[in-house]
N, C-alpha and C positions, 0 to 999 in steps of 0.2 A: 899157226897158219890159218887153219879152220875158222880161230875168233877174227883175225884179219879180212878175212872174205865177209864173215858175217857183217862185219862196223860195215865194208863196202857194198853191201847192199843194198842197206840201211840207207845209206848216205844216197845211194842210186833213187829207191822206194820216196828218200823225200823229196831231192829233186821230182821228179817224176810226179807225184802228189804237187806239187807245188803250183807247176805247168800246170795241171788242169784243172784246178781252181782260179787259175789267173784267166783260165779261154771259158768257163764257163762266164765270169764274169763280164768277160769279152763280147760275147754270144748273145748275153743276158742283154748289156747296154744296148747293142748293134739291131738287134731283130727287130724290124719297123712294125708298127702299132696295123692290126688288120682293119682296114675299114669295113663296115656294115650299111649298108641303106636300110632304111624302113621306106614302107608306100604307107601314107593317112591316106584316109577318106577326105576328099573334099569336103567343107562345111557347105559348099554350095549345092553341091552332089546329092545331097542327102535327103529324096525326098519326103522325109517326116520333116524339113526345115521350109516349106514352100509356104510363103506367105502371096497372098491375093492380092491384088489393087485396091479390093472394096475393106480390105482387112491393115491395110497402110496407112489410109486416109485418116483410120482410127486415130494413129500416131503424127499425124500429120500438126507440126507447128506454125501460129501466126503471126511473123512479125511486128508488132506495132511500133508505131512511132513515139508511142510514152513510154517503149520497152528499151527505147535506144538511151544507153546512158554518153553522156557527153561529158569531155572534160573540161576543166572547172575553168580555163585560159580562152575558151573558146568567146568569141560574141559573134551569137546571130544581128546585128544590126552595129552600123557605123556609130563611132565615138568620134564626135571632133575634137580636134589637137586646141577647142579655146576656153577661152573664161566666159561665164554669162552671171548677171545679175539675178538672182531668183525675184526680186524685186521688179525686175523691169516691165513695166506696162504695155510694151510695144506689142502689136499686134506678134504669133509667131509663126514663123512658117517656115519651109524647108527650101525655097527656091528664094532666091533675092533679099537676102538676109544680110543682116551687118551685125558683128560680133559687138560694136561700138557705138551707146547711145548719141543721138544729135548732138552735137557742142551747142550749148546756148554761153553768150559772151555777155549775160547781166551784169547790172552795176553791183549789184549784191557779193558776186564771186570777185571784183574788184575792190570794194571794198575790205573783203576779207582779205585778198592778198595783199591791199596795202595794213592791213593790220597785222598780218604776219613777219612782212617786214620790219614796221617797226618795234615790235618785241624783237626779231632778232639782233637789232642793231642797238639796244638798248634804248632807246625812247626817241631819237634824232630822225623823224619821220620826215620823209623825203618827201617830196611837191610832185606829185606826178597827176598830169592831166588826164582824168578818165577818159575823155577823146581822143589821147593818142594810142590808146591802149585798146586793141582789139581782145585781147586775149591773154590775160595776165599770164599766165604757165607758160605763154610763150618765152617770160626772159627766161628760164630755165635751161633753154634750150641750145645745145654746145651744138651739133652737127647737123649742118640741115637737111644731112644727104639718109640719117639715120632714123628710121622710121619709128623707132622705140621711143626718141627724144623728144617726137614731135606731138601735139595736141591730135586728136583724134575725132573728126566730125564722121558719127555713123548715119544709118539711114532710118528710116519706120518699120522695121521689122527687127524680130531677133529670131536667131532660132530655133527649130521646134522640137529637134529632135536629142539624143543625149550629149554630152558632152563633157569633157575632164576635169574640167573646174567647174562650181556652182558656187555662189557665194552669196552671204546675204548680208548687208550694214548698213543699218536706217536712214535714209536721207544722204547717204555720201555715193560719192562715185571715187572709180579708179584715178589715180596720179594720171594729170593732164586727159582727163577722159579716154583714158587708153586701156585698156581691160588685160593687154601685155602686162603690166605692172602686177597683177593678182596673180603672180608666179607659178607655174603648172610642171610638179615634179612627176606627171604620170608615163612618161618611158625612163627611169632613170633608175631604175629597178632589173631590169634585164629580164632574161626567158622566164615564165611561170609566174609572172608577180603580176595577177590582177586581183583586183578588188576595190573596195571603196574604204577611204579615210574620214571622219567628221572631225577636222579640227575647230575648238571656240579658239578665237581669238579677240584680244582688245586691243582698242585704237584709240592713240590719243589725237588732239586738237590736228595736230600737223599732219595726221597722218601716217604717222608709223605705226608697224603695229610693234606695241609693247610689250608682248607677249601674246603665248601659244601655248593648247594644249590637247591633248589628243582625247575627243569626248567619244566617241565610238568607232568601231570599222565592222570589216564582213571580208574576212577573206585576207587576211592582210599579214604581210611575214616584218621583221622586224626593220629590213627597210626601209619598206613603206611608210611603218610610222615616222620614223626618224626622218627621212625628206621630206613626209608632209609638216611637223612642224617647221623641219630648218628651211622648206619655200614658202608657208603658211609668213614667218617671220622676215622674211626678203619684202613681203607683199609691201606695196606701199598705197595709199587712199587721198583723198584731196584734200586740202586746210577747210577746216571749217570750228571758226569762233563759238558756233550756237551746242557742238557736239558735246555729251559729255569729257570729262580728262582723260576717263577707261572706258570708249563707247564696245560694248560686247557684240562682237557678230559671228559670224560660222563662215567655214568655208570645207566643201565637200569636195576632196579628190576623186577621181578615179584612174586607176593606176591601168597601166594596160599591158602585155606582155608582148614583148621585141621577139 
């Protein structure tokens, strides 16, 4: 009987045990965390940190204007959206300006387009009266309403200031004296693409150019070169008999960012 009491006290003892490890547990989780404040001293507060106006100035910075960095997209001054001859003699200026030298309609540039023609047509040279021909590049011409198609009579000036095309080729001019023709790939690049491209190129007799190739740049990412040869090669220039087969010339982009 006695051992039976005993087991059952036992049995009591551990429940009992049991329970109050489970609440101290309980008690342990549950008891919220006591907050503390602390008070700083103000850094401001603190008069061993009192600095004077005459002791500021010491620190005092100057901004300059060679200190401002700019970025590289930026232009302080207008680029016009044309082509110019670096060649061209015209007087230059920024007011009353024409992109496109004078048209002269000499017998010389008639002659040469009827020489052109008859190498094209294999030697069956056509009768054409120099007097009914104002303007040989005229037959070229499909639409009369298209301004790119048409010959181009410019004025006594050229421009003075910078621009996106520059180009240079001895003694010739652009297709039907139009400076459209020297093809301008400089927004075709999208945000962040300025810079300049130097493409050489050579031009044969008629005018084409027969190649392209990219002789220096400044700033230039891999578009840029790649559109300035592939418009560099678009370009097209006017027949001339006297030119060399590969007459060598330049043409300088400048690419601008959208």
């Amino acid at each position: 009987m006695q051992k039976a009491n005993r087991i059952t006290d036992r049995f009591i003892y551990g429940i009992l045990a049991a329970l109050l490890f489970y609440m101290i547990i309980f008690v342990y989780l549950n008891v919220n965390t006591v907050k503390r404040s602390y008070v700083f001293e103000s850094y401001f507060d603190n008069p061993a940190l009192d600095i004077s106006k005459e002791e500021l100035k010491e620190y005092e910075v100057t901004v300059k204007s060679e200190n401002i960095l700019v970025p590289d997209d930026y232009h302080s001054e207008d680029v016009k959206n044309i082509s110019r001859d670096m060649n061209d003699q015209r007087e230059k200026s920024n007011e009353n300006w024409s992109e496109n030298k004078p048209s002269v309609g000499s017998e010389e540039s008639i002659k040469d387009f009827e020489k052109q023609l008859f190498e094209e047509i294999g030697g069956n040279k056509p009768r054409y009266q120099p007097s009914s021909i104002s303007n040989p590049q005229d037959n070229t011409k499909s639409n009369k309403n298209n301004s790119k198609e048409e010959s181009s009579s410019g004025g006594d000036k050229v421009y003075a200031g910078s621009v996106m095309v520059d180009w240079s080729l001895s003694n010739r001019n652009p297709h039907q004296n139009n400076n459209w023709y020297v093809r301008n790939p400089g927004y075709t690049c999208g945000y962040g693409s300025s810079g300049k491209v130097v493409v050489k190129i050579y031009v044969n007799q008629n005018g084409d150019v027969s190649n392209a190739e990219v002789s220096s740049s400044s700033g230039a990412n891999s578009c840029m070169l790649e559109q300035a040869v592939k418009y560099a090669k678009k370009s097209r220039f006017n027949y001339s008999s006297s030119a060399p087969k590969a007459q060598e010339g330049t043409i300088v982009y400048t690419f601008v960012s959208q």
